[in-house]
DSSP file (Angstrom, degrees, kcal/mol; ACC not computed):
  #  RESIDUE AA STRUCTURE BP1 BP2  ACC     N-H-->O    O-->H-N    N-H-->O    O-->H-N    TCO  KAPPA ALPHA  PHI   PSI    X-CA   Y-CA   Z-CA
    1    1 A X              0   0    0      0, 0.0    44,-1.5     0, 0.0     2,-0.5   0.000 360.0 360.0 360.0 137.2   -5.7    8.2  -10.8
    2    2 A X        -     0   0    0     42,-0.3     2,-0.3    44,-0.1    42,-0.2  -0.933 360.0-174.2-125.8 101.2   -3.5    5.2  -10.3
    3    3 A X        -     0   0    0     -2,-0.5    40,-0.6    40,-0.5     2,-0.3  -0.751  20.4-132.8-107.3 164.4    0.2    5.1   -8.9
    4    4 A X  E     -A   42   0A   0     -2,-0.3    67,-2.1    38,-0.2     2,-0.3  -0.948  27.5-176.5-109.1 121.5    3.0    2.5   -8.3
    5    5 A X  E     -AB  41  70A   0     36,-1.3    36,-2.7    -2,-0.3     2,-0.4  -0.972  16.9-132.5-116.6 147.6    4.6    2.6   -5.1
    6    6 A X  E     -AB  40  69A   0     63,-2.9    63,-1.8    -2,-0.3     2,-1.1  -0.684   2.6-153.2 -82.5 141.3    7.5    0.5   -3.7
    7    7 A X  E >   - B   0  68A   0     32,-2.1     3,-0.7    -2,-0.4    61,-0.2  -0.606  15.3-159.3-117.2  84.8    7.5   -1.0   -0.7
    8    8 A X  E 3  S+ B   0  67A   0     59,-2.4    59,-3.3    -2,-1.1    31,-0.0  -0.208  80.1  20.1 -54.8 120.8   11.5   -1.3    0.8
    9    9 A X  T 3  S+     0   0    0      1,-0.3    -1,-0.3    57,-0.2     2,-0.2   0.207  79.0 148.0 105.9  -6.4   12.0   -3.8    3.2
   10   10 A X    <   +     0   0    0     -3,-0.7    -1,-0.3     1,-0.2    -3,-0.1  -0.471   6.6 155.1 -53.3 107.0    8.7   -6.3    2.6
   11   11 A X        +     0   0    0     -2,-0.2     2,-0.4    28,-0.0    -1,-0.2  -0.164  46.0  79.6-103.6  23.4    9.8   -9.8    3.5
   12   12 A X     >  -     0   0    0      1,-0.1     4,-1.4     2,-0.1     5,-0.0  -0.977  55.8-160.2-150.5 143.0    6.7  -11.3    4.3
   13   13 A X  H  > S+     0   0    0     -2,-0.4     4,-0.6     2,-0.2    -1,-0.1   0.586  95.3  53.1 -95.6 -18.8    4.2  -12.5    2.3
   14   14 A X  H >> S+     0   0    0      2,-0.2     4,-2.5     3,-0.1     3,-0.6   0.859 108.4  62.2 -73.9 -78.1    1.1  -12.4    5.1
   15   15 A X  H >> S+     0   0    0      1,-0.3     3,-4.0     2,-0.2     4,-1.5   0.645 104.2  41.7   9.0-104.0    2.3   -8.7    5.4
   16   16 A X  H 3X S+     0   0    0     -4,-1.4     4,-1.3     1,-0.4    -1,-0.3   0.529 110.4  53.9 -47.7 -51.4    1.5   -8.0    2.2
   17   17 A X  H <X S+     0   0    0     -4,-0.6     4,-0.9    -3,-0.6    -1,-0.4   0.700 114.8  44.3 -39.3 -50.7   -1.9   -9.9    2.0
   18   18 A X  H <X S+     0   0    0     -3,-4.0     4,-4.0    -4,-2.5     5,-0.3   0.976 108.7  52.3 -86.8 -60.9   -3.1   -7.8    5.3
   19   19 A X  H  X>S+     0   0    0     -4,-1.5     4,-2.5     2,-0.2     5,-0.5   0.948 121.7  37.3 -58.5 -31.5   -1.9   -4.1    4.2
   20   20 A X  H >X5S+     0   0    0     -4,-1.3     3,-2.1    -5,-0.3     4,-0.8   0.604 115.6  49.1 -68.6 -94.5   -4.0   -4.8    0.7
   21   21 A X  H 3<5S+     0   0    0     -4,-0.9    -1,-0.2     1,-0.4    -2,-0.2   0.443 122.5  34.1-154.2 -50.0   -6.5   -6.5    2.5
   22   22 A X  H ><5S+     0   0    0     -4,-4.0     3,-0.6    -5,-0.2    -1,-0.4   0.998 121.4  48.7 -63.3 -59.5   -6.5   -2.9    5.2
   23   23 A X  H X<5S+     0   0    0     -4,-2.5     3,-0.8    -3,-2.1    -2,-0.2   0.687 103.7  60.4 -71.1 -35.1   -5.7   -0.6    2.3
   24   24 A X  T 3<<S+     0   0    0     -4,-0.8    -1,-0.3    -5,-0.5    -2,-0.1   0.463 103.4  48.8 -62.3   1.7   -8.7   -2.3    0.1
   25   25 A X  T <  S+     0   0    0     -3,-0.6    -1,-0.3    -5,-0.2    -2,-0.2   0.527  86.6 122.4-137.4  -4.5  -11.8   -1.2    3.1
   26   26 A X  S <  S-     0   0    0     -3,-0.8     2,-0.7     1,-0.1    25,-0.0  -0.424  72.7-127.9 -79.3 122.6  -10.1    2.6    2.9
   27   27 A X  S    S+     0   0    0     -2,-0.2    -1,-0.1     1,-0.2     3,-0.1  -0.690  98.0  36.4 -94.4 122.2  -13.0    4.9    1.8
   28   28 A X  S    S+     0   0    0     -2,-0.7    18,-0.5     1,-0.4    -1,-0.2  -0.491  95.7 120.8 127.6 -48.4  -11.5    7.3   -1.9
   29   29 A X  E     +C   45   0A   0     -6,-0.1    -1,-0.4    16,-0.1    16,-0.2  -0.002  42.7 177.9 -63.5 140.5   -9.6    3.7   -2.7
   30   30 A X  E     -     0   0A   0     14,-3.6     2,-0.3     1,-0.4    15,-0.1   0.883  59.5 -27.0 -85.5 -73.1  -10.7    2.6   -5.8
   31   31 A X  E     -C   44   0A   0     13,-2.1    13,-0.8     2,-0.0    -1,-0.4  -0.934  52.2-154.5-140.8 175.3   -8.6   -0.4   -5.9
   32   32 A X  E     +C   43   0A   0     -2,-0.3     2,-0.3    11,-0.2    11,-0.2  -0.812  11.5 175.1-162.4 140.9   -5.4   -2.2   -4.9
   33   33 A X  E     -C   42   0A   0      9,-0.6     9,-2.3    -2,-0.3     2,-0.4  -0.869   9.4-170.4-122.0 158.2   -3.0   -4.8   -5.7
   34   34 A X  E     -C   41   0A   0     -2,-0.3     2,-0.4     7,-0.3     7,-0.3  -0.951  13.6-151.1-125.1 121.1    0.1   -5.4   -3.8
   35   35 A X  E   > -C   40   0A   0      5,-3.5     5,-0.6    -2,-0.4     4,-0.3  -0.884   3.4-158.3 -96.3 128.7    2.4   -7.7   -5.4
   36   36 A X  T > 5S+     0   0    0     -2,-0.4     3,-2.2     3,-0.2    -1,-0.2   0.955  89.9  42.6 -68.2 -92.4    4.6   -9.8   -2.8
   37   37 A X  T 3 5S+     0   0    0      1,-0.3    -1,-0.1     2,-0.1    -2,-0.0   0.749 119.7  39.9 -53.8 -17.7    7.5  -10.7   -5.4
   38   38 A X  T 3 5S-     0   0    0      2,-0.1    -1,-0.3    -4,-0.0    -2,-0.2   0.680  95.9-142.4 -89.5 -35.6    7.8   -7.4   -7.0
   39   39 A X  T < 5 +     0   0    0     -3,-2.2   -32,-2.1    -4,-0.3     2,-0.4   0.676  62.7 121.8  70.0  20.3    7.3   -5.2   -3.6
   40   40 A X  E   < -AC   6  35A   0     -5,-0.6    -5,-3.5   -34,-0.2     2,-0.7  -0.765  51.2-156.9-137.2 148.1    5.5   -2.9   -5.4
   41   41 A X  E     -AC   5  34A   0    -36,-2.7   -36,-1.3    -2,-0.4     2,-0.3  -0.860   8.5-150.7 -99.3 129.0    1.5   -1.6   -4.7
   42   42 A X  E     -AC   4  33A   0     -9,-2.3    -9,-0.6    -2,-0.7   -38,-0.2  -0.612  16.7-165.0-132.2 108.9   -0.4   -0.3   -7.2
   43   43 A X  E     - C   0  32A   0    -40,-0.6   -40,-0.5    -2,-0.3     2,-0.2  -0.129   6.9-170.8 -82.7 159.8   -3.3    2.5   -5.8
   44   44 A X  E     + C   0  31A   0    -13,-0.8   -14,-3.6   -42,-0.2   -13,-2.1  -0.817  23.9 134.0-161.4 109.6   -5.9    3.6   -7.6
   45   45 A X  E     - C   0  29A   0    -44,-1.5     3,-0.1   -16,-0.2   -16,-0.1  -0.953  56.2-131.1-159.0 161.6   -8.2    6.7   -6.2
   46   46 A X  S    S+     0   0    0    -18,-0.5     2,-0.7    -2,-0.2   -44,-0.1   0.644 109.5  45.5 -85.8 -21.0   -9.8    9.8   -7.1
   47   47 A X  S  > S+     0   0    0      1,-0.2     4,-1.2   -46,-0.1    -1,-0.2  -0.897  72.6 174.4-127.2  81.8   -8.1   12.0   -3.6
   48   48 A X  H  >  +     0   0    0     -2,-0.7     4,-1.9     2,-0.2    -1,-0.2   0.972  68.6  41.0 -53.3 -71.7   -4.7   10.4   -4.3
   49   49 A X  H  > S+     0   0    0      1,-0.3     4,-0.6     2,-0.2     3,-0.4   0.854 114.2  48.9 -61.8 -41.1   -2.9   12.7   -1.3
   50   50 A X  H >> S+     0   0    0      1,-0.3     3,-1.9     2,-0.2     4,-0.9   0.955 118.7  44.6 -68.6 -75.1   -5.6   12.5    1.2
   51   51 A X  H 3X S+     0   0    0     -4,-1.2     4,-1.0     1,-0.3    -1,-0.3   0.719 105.3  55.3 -14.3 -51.4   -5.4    8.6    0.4
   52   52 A X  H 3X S+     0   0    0     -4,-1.9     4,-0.7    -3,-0.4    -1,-0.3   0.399 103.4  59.8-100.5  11.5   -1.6    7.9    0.3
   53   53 A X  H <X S+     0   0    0     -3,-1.9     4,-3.6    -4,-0.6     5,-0.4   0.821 110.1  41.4 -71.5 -55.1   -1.3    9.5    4.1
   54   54 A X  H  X S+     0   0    0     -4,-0.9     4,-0.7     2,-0.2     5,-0.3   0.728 116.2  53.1 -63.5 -19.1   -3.8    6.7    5.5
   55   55 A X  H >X S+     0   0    0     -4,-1.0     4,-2.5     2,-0.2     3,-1.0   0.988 101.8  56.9 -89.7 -83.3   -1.9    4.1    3.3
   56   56 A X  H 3X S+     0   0    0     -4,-0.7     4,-0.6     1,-0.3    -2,-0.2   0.676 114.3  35.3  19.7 -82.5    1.1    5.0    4.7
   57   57 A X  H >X S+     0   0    0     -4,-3.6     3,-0.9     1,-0.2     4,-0.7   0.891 112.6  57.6 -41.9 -33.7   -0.2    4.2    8.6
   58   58 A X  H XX S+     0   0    0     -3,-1.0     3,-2.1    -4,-0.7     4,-2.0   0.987 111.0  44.5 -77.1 -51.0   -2.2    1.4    7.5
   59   59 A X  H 3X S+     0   0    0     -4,-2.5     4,-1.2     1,-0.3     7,-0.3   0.681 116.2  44.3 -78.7  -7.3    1.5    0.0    6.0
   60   60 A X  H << S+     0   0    0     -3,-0.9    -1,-0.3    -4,-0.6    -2,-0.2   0.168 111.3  51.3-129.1  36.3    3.9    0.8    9.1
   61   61 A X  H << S+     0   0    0     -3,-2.1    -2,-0.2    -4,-0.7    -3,-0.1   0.065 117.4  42.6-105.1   6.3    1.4   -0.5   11.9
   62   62 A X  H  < S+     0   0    0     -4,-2.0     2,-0.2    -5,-0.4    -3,-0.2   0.903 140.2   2.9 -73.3 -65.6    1.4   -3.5    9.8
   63   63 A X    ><  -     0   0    0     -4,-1.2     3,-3.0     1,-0.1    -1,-0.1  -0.720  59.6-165.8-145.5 105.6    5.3   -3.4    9.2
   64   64 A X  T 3  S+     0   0    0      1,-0.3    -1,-0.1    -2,-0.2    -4,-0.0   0.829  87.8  49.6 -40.4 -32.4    7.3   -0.9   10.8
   65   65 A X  T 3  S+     0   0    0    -56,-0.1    -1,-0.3     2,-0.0     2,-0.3   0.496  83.5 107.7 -97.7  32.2   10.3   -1.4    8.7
   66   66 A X    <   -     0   0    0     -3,-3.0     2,-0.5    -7,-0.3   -57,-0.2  -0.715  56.5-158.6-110.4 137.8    8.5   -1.2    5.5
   67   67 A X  E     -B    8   0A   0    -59,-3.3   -59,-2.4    -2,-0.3     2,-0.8  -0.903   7.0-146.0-135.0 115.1    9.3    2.0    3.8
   68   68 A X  E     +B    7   0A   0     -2,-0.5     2,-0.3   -61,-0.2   -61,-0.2  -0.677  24.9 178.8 -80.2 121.5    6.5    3.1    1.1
   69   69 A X  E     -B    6   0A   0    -63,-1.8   -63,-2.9    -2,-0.8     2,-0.2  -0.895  39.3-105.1-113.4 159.5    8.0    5.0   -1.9
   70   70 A X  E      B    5   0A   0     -2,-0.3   -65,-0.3   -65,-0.3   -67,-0.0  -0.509 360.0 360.0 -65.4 133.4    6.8    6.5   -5.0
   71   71 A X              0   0    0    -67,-2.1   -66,-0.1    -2,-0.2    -1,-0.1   0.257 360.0 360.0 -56.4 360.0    7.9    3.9   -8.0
């Protein structure tokens, strides 16, 4: 299953690079792209909920004012 999430408040372009880079080594994730100019992630995993908790940490101890929503 594969969703688009937004990610409000992403200014940083490193950021973005580390939460894929975190989100990618997540054992259920299939894949993940994060696009910088766009804000927007797009997951791909077989246990979507159980996934999009850990995603979720992984993306506010990266950057706390980054707020993931569904797209």
């Amino acid at each position: 299953m594969k969703k688009v999430f937004k990610l409000e408040g992403l200014n940083c372009a490193d950021c973005a690079s580390k939460i894929e880079e975190k989100v990618a080594k997540l054992e259920g994730v299939k894949s993940v792209m994060v696009n910088f100019m766009t804000t927007k992630m797009t997951l791909e995993s077989e246990n979507m909920e159980e996934v999009v908790e850990k995603v979720k940490k992984i993306v506010n101890e990266v950057e706390p004012d980054v707020n993931m929503v569904k797209a």
